[in-house]
C-alpha positions in Angstrom: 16.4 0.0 18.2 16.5 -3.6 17.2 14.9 -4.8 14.6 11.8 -6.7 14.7 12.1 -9.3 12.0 9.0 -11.3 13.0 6.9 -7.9 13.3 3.7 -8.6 11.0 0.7 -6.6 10.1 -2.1 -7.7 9.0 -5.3 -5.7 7.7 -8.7 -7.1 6.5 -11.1 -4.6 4.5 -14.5 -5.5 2.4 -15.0 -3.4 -0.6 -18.5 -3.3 -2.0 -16.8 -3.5 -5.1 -15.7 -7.0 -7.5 -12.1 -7.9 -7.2 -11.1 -7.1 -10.8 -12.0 -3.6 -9.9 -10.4 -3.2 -6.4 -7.5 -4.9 -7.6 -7.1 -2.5 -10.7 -7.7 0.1 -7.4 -4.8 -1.4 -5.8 -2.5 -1.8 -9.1 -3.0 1.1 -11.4 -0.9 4.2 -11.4 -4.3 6.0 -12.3 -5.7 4.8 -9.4 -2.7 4.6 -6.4 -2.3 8.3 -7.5 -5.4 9.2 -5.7 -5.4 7.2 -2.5 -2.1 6.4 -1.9 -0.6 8.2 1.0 -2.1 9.0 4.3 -0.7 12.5 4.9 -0.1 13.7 1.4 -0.4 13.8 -2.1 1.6 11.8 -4.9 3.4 13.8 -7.0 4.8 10.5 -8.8 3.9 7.3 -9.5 5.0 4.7 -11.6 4.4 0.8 -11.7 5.4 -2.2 -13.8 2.7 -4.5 -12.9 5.1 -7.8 -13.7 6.8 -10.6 -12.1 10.4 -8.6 -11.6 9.0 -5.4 -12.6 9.4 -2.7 -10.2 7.2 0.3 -8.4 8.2 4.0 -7.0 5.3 6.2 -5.3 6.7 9.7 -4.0 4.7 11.5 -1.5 4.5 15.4 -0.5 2.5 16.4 2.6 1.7 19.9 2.5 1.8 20.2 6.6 5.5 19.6 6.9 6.8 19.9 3.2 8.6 16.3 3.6 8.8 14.4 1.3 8.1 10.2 1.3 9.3 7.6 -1.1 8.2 4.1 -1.4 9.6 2.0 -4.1 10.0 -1.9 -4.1 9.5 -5.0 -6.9 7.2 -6.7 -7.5 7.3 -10.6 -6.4 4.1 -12.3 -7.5 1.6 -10.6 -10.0 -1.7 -13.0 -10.2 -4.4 -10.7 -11.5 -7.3 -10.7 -10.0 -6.1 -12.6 -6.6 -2.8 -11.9 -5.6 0.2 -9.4 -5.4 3.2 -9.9 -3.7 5.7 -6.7 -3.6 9.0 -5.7 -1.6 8.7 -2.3 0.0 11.5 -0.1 1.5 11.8 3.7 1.8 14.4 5.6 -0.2 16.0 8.3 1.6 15.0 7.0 5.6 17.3 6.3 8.1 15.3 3.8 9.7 15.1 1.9 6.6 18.6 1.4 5.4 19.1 -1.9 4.7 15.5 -3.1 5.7 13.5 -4.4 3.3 9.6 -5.5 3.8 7.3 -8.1 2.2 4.1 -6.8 1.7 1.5 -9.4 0.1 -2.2 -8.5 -0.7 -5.0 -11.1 -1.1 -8.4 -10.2 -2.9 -11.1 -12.8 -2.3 -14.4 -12.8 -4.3 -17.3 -12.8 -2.0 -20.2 -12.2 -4.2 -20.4 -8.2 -5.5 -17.9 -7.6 -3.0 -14.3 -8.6 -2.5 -12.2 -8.9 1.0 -8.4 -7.6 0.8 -6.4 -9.3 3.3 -3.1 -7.4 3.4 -0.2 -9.1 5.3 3.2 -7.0 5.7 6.3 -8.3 7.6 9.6 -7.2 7.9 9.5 -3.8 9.7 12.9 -1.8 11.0 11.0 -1.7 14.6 7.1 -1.9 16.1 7.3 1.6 16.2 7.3 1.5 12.2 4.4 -1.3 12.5 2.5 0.7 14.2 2.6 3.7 11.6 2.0 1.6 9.0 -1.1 0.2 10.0 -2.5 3.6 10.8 -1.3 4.4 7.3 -2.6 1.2 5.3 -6.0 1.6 7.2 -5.9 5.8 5.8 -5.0 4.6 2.5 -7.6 1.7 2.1 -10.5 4.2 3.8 -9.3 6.5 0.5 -9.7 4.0 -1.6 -13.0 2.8 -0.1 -14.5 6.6 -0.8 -12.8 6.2 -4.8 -14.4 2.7 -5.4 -17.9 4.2 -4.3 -17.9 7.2 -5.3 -17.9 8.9 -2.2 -15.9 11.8 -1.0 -12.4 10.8 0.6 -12.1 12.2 4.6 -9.6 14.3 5.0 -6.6 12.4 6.6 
């Protein structure tokens, strides 16, 4: 499959939440631990939130027993507003040598805050495609842990 190189998602979500809090949502190992991952559950995560500074989320889902790991650096640390991180998978196939941009805006809007997630550089639509289902799971999970409510199953 050829690579799409100008293959870019996009994905817009209001969180009745301020953006110092979903942005510590979207930043703190505390936090990614519980609504990271669409299928499964992290078993690791760590992050150095810092210009350079690198992250590594590893996934299990129970269903199949595989296992999913998502590292990258960090680009572009602007707390409360911006983040700007590479993304890759260690261990996939599809990924070798592919290396995605993923870059997350949180805009005050009153009590809320919008997150506009842009991410570019995908292996092949197909992996586009996946990954919006999966950023749309994720941010739904982390919907239900900035109010309170109980998370869907996914």
């Amino acid at each position: 499959m050829t690579p799409a190189k100008n293959d870019t998602l996009e994905v817009t979500r209001l969180f009745k939440a301020p953006r110092e809090r979903v942005f510590a949502a979207f930043t703190t190992a505390e936090s990614m631990n519980q609504w990271f991952g669409c299928g499964g559950k992290v078993t690791t995560c760590t992050t150095d939130l810092r210009e350079g500074g690198s992250y590594r989320l590893e996934t299990h889902d129970p269903e199949s027993g595989e296992v999913f790991i998502v590292k990258g650096v960090y680009q572009e640390v602007a707390p409360p507003s911006r983040v700007v991180f590479t993304w890759t998978y260690e261990g996939d196939a599809d990924w070798a040598g592919c290396e995605s941009v993923v870059s997350v805006e949180f805009i005050a809007s009153g009590d809320q805050t919008e997150l506009h997630l842009t991410q570019s550089g995908f292996p092949s639509a197909e992996s586009r495609g996946n990954h919006s289902q999966g950023w749309n799971t994720c941010l739904d999970k982390m919907d239900a842990l900035l109010t309170g409510q109980p998370a869907s199953a996914s």
